[in-house]
VOBADREN-450579 format. One record per residue (C-alpha): x, y, z; residue in one letter. Coordinates in steps of 0.02 Angstrom, whole numbers, padded with zeros to 5 digits, always signed. Each point is the difference from the previous one (the first is absolute). Layout:
// residues N
XYZA ...
// end
This chain:
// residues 477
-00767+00220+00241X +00124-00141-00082X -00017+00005-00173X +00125-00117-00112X +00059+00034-00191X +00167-00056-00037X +00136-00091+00118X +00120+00140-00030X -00121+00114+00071X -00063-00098+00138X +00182-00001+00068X +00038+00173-00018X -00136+00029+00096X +00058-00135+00134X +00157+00085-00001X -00060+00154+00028X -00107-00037+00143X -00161+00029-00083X -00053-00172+00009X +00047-00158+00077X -00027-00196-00043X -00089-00015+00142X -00131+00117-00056X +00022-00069-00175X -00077-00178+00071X -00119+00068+00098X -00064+00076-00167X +00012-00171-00102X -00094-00098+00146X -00148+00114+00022X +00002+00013-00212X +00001-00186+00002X -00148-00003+00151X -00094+00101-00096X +00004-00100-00190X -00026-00177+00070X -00139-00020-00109X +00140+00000-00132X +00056-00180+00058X +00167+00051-00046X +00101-00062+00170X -00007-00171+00052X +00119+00067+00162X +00037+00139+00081X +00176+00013+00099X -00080+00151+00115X +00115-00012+00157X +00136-00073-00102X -00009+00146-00137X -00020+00139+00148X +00186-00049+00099X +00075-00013-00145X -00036+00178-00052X +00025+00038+00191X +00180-00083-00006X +00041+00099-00192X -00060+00173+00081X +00131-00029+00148X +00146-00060-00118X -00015+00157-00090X -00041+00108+00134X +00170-00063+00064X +00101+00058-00169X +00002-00156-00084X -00008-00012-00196X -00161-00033-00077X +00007-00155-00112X -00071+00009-00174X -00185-00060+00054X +00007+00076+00182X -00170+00012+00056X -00093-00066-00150X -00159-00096+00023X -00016-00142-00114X -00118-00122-00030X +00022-00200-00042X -00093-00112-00112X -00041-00163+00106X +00112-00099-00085X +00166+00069+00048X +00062-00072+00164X +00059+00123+00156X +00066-00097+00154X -00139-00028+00129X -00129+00055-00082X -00129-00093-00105X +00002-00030-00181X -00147-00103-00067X +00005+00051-00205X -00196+00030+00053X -00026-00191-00004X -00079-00089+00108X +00113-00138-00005X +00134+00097+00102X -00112+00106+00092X +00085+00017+00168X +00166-00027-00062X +00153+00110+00072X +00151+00044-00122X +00160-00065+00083X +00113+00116-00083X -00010+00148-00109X +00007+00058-00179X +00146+00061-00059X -00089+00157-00069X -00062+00014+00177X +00169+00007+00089X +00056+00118-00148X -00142+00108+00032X +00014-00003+00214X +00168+00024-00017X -00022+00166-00093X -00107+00054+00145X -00186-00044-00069X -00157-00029+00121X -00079-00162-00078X -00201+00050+00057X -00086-00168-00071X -00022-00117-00121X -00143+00020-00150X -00121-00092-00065X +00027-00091-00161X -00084-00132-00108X +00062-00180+00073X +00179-00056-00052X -00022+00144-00117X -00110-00082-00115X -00091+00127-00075X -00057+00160-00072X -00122+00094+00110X +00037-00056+00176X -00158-00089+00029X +00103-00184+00000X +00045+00062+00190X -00050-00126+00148X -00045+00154+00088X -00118+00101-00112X +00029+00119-00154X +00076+00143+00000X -00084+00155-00055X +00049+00144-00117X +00045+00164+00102X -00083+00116-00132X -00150-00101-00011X -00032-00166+00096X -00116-00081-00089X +00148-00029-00136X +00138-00123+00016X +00185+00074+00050X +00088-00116-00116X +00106-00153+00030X +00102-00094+00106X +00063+00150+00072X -00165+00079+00031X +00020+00041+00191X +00162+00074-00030X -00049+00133-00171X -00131+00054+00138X +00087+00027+00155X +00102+00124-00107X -00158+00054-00090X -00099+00060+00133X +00152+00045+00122X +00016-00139+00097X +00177-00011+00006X +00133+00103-00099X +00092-00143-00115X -00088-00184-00005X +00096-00170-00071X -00073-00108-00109X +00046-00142-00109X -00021+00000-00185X -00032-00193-00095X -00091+00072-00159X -00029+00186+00053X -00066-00012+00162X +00108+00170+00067X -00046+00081-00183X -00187-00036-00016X -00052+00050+00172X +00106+00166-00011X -00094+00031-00152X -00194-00049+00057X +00061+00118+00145X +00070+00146-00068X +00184-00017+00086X +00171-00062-00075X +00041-00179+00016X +00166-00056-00044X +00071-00172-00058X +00183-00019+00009X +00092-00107-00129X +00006-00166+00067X +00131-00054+00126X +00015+00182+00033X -00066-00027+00177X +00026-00160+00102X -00150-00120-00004X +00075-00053+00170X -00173+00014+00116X -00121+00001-00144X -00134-00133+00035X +00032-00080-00191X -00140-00006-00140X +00099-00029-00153X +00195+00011+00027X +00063+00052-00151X -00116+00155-00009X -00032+00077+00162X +00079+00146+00045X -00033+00126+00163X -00052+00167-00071X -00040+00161+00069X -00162+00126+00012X +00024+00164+00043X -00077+00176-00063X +00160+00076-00067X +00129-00073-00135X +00113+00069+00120X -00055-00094+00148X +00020-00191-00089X +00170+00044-00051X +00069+00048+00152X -00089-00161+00098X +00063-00129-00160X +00173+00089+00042X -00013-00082+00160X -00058-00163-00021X +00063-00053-00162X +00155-00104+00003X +00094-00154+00026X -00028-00127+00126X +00070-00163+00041X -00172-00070+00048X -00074-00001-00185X +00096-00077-00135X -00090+00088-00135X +00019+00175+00070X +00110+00099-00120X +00167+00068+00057X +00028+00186-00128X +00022+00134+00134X -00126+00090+00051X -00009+00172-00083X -00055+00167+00098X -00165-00002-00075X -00053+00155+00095X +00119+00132-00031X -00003-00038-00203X -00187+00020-00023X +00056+00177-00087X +00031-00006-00198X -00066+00109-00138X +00030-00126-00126X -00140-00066-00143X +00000-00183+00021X -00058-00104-00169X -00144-00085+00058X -00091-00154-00094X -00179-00055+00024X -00079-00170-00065X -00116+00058-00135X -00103-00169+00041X -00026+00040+00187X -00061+00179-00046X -00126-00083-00131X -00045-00146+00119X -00183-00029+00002X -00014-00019+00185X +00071+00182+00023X -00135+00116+00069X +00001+00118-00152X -00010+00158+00118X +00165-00070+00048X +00085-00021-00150X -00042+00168-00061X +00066+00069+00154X +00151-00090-00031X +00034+00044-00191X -00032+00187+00038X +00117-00006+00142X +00119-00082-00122X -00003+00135-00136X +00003+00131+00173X +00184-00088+00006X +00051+00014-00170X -00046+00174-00012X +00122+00033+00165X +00145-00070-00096X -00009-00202+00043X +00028-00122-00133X -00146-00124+00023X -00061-00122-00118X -00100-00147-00016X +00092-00190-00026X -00112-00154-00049X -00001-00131+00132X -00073-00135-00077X +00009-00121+00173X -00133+00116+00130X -00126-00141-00026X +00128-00135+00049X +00043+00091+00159X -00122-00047+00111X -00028-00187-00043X +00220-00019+00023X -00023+00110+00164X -00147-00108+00064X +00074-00180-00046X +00183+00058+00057X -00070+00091+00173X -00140-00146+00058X +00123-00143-00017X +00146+00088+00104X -00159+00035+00120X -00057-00198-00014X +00195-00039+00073X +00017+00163+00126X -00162-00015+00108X +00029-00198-00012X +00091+00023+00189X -00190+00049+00066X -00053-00151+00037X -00040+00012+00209X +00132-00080+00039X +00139+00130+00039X -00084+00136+00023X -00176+00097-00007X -00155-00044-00013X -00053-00225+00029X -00163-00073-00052X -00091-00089+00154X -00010-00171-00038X -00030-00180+00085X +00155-00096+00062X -00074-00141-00168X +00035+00137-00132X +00141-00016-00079X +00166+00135-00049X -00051+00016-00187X -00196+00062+00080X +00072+00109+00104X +00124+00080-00127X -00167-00001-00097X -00107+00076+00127X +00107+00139+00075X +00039+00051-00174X -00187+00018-00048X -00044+00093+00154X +00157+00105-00002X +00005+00052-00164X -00128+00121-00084X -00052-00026-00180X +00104+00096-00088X +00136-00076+00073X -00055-00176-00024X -00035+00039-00177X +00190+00063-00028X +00076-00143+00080X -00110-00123-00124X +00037+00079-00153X +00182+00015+00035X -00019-00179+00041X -00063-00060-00132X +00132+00094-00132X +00119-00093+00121X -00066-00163-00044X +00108-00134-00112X -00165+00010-00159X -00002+00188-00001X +00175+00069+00045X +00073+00006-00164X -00155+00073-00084X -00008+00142+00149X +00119+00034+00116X +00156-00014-00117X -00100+00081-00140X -00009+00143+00110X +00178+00003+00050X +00019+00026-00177X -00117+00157-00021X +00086+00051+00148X +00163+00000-00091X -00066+00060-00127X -00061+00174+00105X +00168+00018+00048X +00089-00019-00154X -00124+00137-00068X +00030+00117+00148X +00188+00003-00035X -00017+00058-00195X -00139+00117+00077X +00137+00069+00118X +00129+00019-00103X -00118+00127-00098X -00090+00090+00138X +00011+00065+00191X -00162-00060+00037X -00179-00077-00031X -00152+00062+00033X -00155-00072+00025X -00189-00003+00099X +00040-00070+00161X -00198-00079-00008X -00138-00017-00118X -00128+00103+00087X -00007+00113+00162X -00039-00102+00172X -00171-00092-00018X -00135-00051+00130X +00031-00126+00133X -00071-00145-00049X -00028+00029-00190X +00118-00099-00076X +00037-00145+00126X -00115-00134-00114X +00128+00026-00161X +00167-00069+00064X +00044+00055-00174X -00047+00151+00001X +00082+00047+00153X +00171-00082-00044X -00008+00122-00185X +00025+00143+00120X +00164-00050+00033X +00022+00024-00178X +00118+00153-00006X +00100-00051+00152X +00058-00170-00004X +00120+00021-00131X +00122+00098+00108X +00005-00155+00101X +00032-00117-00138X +00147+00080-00047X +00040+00061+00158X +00013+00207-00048X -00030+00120+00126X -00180+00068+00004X -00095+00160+00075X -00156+00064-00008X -00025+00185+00014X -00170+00096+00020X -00009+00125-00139X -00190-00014-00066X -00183-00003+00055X -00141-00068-00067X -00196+00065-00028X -00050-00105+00134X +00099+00079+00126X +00150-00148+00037X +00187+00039-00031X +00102-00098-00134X +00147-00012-00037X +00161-00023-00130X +00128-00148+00023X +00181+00037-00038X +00118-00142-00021X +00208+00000-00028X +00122-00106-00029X +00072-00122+00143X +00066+00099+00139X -00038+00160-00086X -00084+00061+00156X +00073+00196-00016X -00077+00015-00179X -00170-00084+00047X -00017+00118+00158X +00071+00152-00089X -00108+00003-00138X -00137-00043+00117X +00013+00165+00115X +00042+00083-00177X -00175-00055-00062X -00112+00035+00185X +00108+00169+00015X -00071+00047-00181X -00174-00046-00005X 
// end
């Protein structure tokens, strides 16, 4: 009986002859078959998925070399484009739609040798924090479905939750890869941004989105962000540092000096089971020889207003090409009607609430009355968040933090507090402000039976300490 743990094990065994990829996929499908009630595939690339572990079984059978990912079956969130298939960023409004081209993180990853098996559910243009924004129904929590998976990346944290697939992609706005990993019990990674080529990425807000990675091993995300991050000529803001071998420096003994934000720890919106958790496990790391300490951070309750202005109006200009025109989904109306109704109508019907309530307010702190008092006010706090990160930096190897306020909730329970559910992005927006790398490891559980987790953030491009300390800190607990 197939049974998967780690990459590196998975293709020992395939080397060995005790499994194969085709068996591997035939394992994933029937998994998948069996937890549809999940909602967490929107698409399934059976046949497709099958000859390609067919064709990967032959090449090796034949003595060729195994690339890095050879026969790994990974997941993608709908909103990263693979030639000929259909990418819809679980909108109606491009329902149908077929990706001309792929992502570069997708040509990274086939080259390597993966099996791409689908593409997950996620909340629409990855608005959201619970994946119930999706055209196509919520998702649902693996451990217990009547709770929410987390957000955008929702479909994805559960195809690797309840062994779906072996690695999943996501994308990560405000902690959509983080906050998902953590309702879910997995590791979700957030590389620093530019790390990985936005090239494919259906856009939500440009200057924060970044692909990240879920997987169930430390191990596993830095060997797959070894092989997609890097430089591309098709995205001008991708960043060109070489790409370090994340995977074979996971190994360090040393005692990192770790700060945490007093406020976030004292936050009244932290579940207090939580933060206890969290302070014990902070003294558990000062007794092993860790320098951590608290530093005031005086700006937490100006992160999410700056994240929510900044993010809405570079949403207001991105999904401004939906119109029905060019592509996707067209309003029926009468040859009298007019272009501006259409626009109107197709944008009404095609867009879900959520959606349409992004694209308003980011429209609206785009407009000449309120720009100055909003939009550039939050450039500033934005500025602001970086400067502080720097003198943080130059003092510390990392932050830690919650990655959310409380374990995964009930679908449906908070969807009549916009508010409400955009405070849960609380904890993880800030790595997207300033652009840090991000991941979210699952160390802790609570009374009521759900996983949480801790959220480790370095410096820009610091990738081997964030994912060194992070094995260092699942290996010891």
């Amino acid at each position: 009986m197939f049974s998967f743990s780690t990459i590196k094990d998975y293709q020992a065994q395939l080397s060995e002859g005790t499994t194969s990829c085709v068996e591997a996929v035939q394992y994933y499908l029937q998994a998948i078959a069996a937890h549809q009630y999940l909602n967490a595939y929107l698409e399934v690339f059976e046949e497709e998925a099958l000859q390609r572990a067919e064709a990967l079984d032959s090449l090796r059978k034949g003595g060729a070399s195994m690339g890095k990912l050879h026969g790994v079956v990974v997941a993608l969130k709908d909103v990263i484009c693979y030639k000929g298939h259909q990418v819809s960023a679980a909108s109606k409004i491009l329902e149908g739609f077929t990706s001309i081209y792929n992502a570069t993180a997708v040509e990274k990853l086939l080259a390597e040798g993966a099996i791409l098996i689908g593409r997950n559910n996620c909340d629409e243009f990855a608005m959201g924090s619970t994946n119930e924004n999706s055209a196509f129904g919520a998702v649902k929590n693996g451990i217990d479905p009547s709770k929410v998976p987390g957000g955008s990346s929702g479909g994805s944290a559960v195809a690797v939750q309840a062994g779906l697939c072996m690695i999943s992609l996501g994308s990560d706005t405000g902690g959509s890869v983080r906050q998902p990993a953590d309702f879910c019990g997995i590791v979700g990674l957030k590389p620093t941004y530019g790390r990985i080529s936005r090239y494919g990425l259906i856009a939500y807000a440009s200057s924060f989105d970044q692909i990240g990675i879920f997987s169930q091993t430390v191990d596993d995300a830095a060997l797959v962000l070894e092989v997609i991050a890097g430089a591309d000529d098709f995205d001008s803001t991708v960043a060109r540092q070489p790409v370090e071998m994340y995977s074979s420096q996971l190994d360090t003994s040393k005692k990192y000096k770790i700060a945490y934000f007093r406020q976030a720890l004292e936050h009244p919106g932290l579940d207090t089971e939580m933060a206890a958790s969290i302070q014990s496990y902070i003294k558990e790391l000062q007794s092993k020889g860790y320098t951590v300490e608290a530093v005031d951070f005086d700006l937490l309750n100006y992160i999410v207003p700056a994240y929510y202005v900044l993010t809405t109006a570079e949403a207001s200009s991105n999904l401004s090409r939906y119109d029905g025109i060019k592509y996707g989904y067209r309003a029926a109306l009468s040859k009298e009607d007019d272009l501006t109704e259409l626009y109107k109508q197709t944008r009404s019907e095609g867009f879900g609430k959520e959606v349409q309530r992004r694209i308003l307010l980011g429209t609206f702190v785009l407009s000449a009355g309120y720009y100055d008092a909003y939009f550039t006010k939050a450039q500033q706090v934005r500025r602001k968040l970086v400067d502080t990160t720097h003198k943080i930096f130059s003092n510390y190897d990392a932050i830690i933090a919650p990655t959310v306020p409380s374990t995964a909730f009930k679908l449906g329970e908070k969807n009549n507090d916009p508010v409400e559910m955009f405070l849960a992005d609380i904890y993880t927006v800030y790595a997207n402000l300033v652009g840090i790398p991000g991941i979210s490891v699952p160390l802790f559980k609570h009374s009521n039976g759900m996983p949480f987790g801790l959220q480790i953030m370095t410096s820009h491009f610091d990738e081997v300490s964030l994912l060194a300390l992070s094995r260092q800190l699942m290996a010891n607990h």
